[in-house]
N, C-alpha and C positions, 0 to 999 in steps of 0.2 A: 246636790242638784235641786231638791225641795225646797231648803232653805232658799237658795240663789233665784230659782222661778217665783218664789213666794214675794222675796224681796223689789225684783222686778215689777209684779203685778201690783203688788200695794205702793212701787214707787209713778206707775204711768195711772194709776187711779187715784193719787193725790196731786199729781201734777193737773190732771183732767177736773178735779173737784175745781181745783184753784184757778184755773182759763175760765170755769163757768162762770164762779162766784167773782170773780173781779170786776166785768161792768157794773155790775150790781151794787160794788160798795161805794161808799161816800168819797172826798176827795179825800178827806185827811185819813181813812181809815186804808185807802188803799196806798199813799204816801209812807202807815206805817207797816203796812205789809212789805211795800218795797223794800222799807229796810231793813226788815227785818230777812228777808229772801239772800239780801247782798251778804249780811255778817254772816246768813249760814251757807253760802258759797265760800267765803273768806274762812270760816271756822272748816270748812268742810274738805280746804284746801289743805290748809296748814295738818290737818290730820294725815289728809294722805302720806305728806311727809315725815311728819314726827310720828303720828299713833302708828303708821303701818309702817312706815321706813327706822324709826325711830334717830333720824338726823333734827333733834330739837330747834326751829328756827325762829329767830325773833326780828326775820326781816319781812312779814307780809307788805310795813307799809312800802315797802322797795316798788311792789310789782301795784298793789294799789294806785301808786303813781306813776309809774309805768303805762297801765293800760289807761289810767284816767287822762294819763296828758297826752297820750296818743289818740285818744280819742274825742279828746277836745280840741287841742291843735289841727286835728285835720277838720273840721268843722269850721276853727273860728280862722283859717287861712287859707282852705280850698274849699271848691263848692260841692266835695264830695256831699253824700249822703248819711246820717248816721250809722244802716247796718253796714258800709265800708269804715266810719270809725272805729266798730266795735272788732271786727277783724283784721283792722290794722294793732289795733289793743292787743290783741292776742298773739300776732306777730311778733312785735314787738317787744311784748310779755316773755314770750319763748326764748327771743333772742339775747334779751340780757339774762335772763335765766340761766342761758348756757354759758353766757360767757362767765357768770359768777363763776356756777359750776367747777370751772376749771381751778383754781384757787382753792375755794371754799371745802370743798371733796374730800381736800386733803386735810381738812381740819376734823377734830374729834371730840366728842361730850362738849364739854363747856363753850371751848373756843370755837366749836362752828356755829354756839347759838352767840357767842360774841361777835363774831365776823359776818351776820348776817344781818345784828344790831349797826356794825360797823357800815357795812354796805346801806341799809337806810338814811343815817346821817349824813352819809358821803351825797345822797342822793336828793337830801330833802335841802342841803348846802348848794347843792347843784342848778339846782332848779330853782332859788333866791337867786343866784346871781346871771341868770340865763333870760336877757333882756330880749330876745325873741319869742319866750316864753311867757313875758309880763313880770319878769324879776320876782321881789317878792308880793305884789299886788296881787299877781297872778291876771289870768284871761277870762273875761266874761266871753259864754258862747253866744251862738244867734239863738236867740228862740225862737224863731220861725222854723228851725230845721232839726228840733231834739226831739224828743218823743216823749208825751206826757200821759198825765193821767192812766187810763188804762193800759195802753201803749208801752209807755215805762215798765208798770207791773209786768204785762206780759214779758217783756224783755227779760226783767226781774226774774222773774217764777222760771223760765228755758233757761236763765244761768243757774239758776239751783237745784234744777233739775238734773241738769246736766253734772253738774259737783256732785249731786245724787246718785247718779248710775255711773258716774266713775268710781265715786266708793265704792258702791254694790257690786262695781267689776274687779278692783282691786282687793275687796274681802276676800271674793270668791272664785277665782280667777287662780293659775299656777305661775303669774308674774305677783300676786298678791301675797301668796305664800313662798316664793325666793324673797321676797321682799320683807316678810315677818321672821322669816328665818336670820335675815342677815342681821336683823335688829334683835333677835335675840342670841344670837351665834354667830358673831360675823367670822373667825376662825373656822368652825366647823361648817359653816354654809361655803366660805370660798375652798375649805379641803372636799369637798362634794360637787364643785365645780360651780358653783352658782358664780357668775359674774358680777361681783359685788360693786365696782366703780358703775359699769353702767345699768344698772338697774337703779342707784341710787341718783344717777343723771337723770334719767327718765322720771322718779319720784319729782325730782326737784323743777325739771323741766315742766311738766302735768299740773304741778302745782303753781307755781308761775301762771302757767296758761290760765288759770280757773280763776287767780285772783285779777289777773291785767283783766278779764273778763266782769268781773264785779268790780274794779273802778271806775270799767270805762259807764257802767250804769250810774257808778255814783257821782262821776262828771255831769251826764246829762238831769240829773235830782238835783245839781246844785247849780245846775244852769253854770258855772264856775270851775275853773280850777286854779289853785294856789298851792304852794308850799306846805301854809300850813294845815289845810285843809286835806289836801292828797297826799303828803307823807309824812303828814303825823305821826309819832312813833308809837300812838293810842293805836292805830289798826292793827299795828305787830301785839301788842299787851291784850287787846279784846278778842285777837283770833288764839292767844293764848289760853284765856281764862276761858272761852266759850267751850272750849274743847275739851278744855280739862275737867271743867266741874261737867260736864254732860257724860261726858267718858269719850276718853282719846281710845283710838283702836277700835272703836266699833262702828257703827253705819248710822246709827239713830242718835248718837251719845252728843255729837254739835247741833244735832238738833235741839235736842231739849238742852244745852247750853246757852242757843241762842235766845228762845225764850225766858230763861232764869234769868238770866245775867241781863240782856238788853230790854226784855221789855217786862218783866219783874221787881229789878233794881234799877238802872238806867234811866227806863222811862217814868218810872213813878218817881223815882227819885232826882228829876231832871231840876227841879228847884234849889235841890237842894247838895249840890253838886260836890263839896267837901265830904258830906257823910259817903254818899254813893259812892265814892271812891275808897272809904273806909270800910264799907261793909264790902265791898269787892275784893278788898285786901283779904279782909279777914277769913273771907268765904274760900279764896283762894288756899291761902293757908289750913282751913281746918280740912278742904279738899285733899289737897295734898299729905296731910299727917295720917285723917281717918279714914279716906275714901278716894285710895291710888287710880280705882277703876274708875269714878266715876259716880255721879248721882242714879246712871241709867243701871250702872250693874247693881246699886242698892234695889233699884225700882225690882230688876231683873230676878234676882234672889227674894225680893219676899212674894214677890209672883208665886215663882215656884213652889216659896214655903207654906203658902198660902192654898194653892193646888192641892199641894201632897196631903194637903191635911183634910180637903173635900174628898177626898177621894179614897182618903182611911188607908193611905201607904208610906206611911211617915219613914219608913225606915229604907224605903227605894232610894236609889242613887240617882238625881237627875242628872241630865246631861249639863257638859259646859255650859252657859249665859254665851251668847252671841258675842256680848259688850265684854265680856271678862278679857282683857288681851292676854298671850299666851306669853308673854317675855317681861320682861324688867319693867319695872313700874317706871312710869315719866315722870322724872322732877326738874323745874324750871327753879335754877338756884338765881 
């Protein structure tokens, strides 16, 4: 209960820092906070599902385009208002979420992160040839009726907020732990009675909801939406790697995902776009082989080591790392 009230308070005292400091910054610096906000709603999503449910998915860009074209279409073809795009997004997020769902569920390890690879291309082919959609040109919105500037940010900062304290309820929460059980023991969690189809609907659903919710931000950032743009298959690979190298399974671990990988390599490396893609590669890989948990559980562990040793009790047992997940390490083959 300490940890889970701790985690709450430092997450409504970061969100509060960020509403303050947002008029304040410049346009471009607030442009890249925006995006940076959105891939850690989309890292922060994909976790729910894979770090805590452990159903590995490689369809974010599915619901990216989902909420982005929901929320742009209704924009640039009714005289709704943006916050009705944005929960039409989510609507409609949910909806095709569940209707994967029923298919997909059924699938196991490998083939349900192929079938969710599959579901994107089905999706990103769909929307090329959907001339009410702008085919593959795609739909410029109005700019008279998106939300900029600070506007945006805020918008920004409440979606990842809110990806925020969904984790922090599903770490610590008894739907979060049926949930790490079935991904560590799915046999012995459904012999204990855990309802393992729908819990793993709900993951699935939850996380749908969170990324239609960050594309539909990222629709209104790009004043646009297109095929290639809102379901590139880059958003399913970047909410991969954000997660993994930060550490999947834990609450802070997409955070600092999203800053190594997006605005560490990405953005400084935006020149220079072949390399960036190879050092991502390779970071992925050495993630994977030397550092199952994560970059946050290396931070996590020499904290500690680093503690025990001021405090002249080297030989004390600390507790678990937050970040350490309790089940099978996550590999993205």
């Amino acid at each position: 209960m300490k940890q889970k009230t701790g985690a709450a308070v430092a997450l409504l005292s970061a969100t509060t820092v960020a509403l303050l400091l947002g008029p304040r910054l410049d346009p471009g610096t607030q442009d890249l906070a925006t995006t940076l906000l959105v891939y850690l709603a989309i890292a922060q999503a994909w976790n729910i599902l894979s770090g805590f449910a452990g159903q590995v998915s490689l369809g974010a860009a599915t619901f990216v385009a989902a909420g982005g074209y929901a929320a742009g279409l209704a924009l640039a073809h009714t005289p709704v208002d943006w916050p009705a795009g944005v929960a039409l997004a989510v609507l409609v997020s949910c909806a095709i979420g569940a209707a994967l769902a029923v298919p997909l569920l059924r699938l196991r390890g490998d083939y349900f992160a192929i079938g969710t690879l599959a579901a994107s291309i089905a999706v990103q082919a769909l929307l090329t040839n959907w001339n009410w959609a702008g085919g593959a040109a795609g739909v410029t919105l109005p700019i008279d009726r998106i939300p900029t500037g600070t506007v945006l940010f805020e918008l920004a900062a409440f979606v990842a907020a809110t990806a925020m304290a969904l984790a922090v309820y599903v770490r610590y929460s008894a739907f979060g732990l049926r949930l790490t059980a079935i991904r560590d023991n799915e046999p012995a969690a459904a012999g204990l009675g855990v309802a393992v189809y729908r819990h793993r609907f709900a993951a699935l659903v939850l996380s749908s909801a969170l990324t239609g919710m960050a594309g539909a931000v990222t629709a209104y950032q790009y004043v646009a939406v297109s095929p290639g743009g809102m379901a590139s298959v880059n958003w399913s690979l970047n909410a991969v790697l954000m997660a993994l190298v930060g550490g999947a399974g834990s609450v802070l671990g997409p955070v600092l995902g999203v800053v190594v990988v997006y605005y560490g390599l990405t953005r400084q490396l935006e020149d220079f776009q072949v390399v960036s893609l190879v050092v991502e590669g390779v970071l992925l890989v050495l993630i994977v082989k030397f550092a199952p948990a994560g970059i946050w559980s290396l931070l996590t562990r020499a904290g500690r080591a680093i503690r025990g040793r001021l405090l002249g009790a080297p030989g004390s047992a600390p507790a678990t790392p937050e970040a350490e997940p309790t089940a099978r390490e996550i590999e993205v083959v």
